[in-house]
C-alpha positions in Angstrom: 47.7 -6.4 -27.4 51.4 -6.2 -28.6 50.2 -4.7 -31.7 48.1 -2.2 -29.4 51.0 -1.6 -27.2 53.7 -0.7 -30.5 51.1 1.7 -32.0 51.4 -0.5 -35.4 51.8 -3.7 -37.1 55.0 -5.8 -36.2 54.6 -8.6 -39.0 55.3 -5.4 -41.3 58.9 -4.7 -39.0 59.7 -8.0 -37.8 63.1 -6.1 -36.5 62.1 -4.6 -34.1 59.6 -7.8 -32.6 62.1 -8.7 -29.9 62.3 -5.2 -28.9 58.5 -4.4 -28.2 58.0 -8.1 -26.9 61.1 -7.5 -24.2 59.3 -4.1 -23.4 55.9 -5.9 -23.4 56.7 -8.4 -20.7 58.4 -5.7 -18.2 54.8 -4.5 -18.1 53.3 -5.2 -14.4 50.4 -7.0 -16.4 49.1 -10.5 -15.0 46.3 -12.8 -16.8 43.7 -15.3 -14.8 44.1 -18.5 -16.8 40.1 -18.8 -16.7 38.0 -19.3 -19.5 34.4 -20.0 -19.7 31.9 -20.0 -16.9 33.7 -19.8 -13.4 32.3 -20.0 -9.5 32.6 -16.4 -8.4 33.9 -17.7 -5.1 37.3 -18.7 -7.3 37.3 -15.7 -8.9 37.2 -13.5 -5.8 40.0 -15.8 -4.3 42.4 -15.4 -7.6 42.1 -11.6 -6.8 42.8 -11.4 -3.4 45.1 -13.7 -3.8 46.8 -11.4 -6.8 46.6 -7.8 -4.5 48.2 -9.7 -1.9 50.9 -11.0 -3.8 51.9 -8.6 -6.8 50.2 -5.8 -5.5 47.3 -5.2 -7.8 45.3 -2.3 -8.2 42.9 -2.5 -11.1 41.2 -5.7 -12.4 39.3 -6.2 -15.3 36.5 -8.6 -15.6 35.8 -9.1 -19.1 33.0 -10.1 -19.2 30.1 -10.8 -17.0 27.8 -13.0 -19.0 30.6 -15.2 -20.0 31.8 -16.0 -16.9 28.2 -16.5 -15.3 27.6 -19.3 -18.1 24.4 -21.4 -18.2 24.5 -22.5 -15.2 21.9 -20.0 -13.7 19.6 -20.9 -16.5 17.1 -22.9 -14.1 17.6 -20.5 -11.3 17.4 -16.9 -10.9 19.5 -15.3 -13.4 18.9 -11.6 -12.6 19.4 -12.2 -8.7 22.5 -14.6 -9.3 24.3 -11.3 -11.5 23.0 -9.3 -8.6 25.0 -11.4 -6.1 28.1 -11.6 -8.3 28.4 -7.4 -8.2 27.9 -7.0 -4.6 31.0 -9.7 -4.7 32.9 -7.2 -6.9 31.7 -4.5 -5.1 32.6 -5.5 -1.5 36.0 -6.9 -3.2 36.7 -3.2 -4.1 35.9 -1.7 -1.3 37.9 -3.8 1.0 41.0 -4.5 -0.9 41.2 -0.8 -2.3 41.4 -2.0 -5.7 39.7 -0.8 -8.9 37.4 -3.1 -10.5 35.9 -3.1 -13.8 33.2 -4.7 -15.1 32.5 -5.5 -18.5 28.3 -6.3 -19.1 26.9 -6.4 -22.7 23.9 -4.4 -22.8 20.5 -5.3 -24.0 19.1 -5.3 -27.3 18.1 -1.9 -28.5 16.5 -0.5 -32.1 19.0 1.0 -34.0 18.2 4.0 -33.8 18.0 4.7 -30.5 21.2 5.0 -28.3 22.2 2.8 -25.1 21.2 4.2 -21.6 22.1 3.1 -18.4 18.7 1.0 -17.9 20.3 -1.0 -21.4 22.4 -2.4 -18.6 21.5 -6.3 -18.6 19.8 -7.6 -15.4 18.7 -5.0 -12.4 19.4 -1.6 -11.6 22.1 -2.7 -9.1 25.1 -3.1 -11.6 24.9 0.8 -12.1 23.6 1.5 -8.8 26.6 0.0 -7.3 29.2 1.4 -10.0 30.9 4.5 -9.3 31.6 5.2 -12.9 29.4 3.9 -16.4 30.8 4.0 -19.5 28.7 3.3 -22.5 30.6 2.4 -25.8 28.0 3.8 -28.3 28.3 2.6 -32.0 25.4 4.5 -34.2 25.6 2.9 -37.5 24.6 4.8 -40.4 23.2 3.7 -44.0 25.3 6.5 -46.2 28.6 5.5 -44.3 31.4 4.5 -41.4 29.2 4.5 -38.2 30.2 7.0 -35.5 31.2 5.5 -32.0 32.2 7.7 -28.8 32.7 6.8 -25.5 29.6 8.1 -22.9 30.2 8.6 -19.5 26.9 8.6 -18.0 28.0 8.2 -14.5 30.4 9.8 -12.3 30.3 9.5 -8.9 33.6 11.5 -7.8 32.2 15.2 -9.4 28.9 14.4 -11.6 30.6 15.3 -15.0 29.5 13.1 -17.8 29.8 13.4 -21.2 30.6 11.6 -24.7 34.3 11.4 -26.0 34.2 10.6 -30.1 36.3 7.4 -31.0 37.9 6.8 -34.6 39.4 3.6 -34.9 42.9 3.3 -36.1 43.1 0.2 -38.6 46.7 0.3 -38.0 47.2 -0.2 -34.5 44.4 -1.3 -33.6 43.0 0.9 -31.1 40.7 3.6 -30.4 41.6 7.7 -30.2 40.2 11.0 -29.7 39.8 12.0 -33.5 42.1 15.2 -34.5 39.5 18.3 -34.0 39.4 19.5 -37.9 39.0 22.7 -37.6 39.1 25.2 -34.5 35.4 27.0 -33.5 35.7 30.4 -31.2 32.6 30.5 -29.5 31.2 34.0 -28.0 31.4 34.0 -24.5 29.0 36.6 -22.7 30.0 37.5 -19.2 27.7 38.1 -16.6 26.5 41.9 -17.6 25.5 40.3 -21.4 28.8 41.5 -22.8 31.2 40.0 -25.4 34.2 38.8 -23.5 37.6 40.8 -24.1 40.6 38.9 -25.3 43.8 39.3 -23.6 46.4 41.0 -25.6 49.8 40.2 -24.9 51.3 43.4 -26.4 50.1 45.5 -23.3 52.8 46.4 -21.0 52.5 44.3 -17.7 50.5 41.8 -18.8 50.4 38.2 -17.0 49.4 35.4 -19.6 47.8 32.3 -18.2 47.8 29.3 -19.9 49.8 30.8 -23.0 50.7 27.2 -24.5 48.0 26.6 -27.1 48.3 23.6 -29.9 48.1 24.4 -33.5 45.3 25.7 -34.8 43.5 25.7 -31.8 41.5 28.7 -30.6 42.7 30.8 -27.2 41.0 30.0 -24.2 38.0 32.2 -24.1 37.9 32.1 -20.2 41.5 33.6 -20.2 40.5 37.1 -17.9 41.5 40.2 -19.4 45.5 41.0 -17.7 45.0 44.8 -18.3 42.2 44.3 -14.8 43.8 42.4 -12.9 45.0 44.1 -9.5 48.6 44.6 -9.0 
């Protein structure tokens, strides 16, 4: 995590160690010291106990199947996990804190990518989640795999989507990869026409959103200044 947190390797700058490690304890970052399977009645106590006293708004459960253990073996596995996220759930709710979940999917065949039903146990993990991210990792025979990040739940609007991932050796963490090269797409309008693009030359014009990174393309949406009213 400090090596995630300084974006790069500190054996190689042993410097500048004390520096990111002061900067890495001033973070408002606190650890349960569980490990292993754990009563979920301890767990939900630890977290209440944490909002109350440092104020915590986000915790992250990592992961499910590990902390249910084998203790549910002999019993009712799918309707113990069902228990444990309506803990979660009500947890959130109540103590207006963000929650996630991490749950290891099922098996799948290769070549077929993870859906929501790949969600171990019953449909009330996603049912109850406002949000389901899917880390998707297609391996492929001639190369590097491709992984991206799905949404493919979204309570708050409905958007969902994939977000590509490219792994930075270095630092140890995930990014959007660099787009390599800019596409302009052909917007039609409603009439079946080619959308105008603005010019900024024309005398009056208003530009909108006039920042643009290298190498990217202008914002096709961008309404043509030379109609707007006055």
């Amino acid at each position: 995590m400090l090596t995630q947190f300084a974006v790069g390797r500190l054996e190689e700058q042993l410097d500048r160690y004390d520096e990111w490690a002061d900067r890495f304890e001033d973070l408002p970052l606190y650890f349960m010291t569980f490990h292993g399977q754990q009563s979920i009645r301890t767990v939900i106590d630890t977290m209440q106990h944490a909002v109350y006293v440092y104020d915590i708004c986000h915790v992250v459960i990592d992961n499910l199947q590990f902390m249910m253990g084998h203790e549910q073996l002999s019993t009712d596995r799918i309707a113990a996990q069902d228990y444990i996220v309506g803990a979660f759930r009500k947890f959130a709710t109540d103590s207006s804190c963000h929650v996630t979940l991490v749950i290891h999917p099922r098996k799948e065949d290769d070549d077929k990518e993870l859906q929501t039903a790949s969600i171990f146990g019953s449909a009330k993990a996603s049912q109850e989640a406002d949000n389901v991210l899917i880390l998707q990792d297609r391996k492929l025979v001639t190369g590097p795999g491709k992984r991206y990040l799905q949404v493919s739940k979204n309570r708050f609007d409905g958007d969902v989507g994939v977000f590509p991932l490219e792994f930075n050796k270095n630092s140890l963490t995930f990014s959007i990869p660099p787009k390599s090269k800019a596409r302009l797409k052909k917007i039609k309008d409603d009439n079946g026409l080619e959308a105008k693009k603005p010019s900024s030359g024309k005398k009056g014009a208003v530009s909108q959103n006039s920042k643009t990174c290298s190498g990217e393309a202008p914002n096709p949406y961008q309404p043509d200044p030379s109609k707007l009213s006055r």
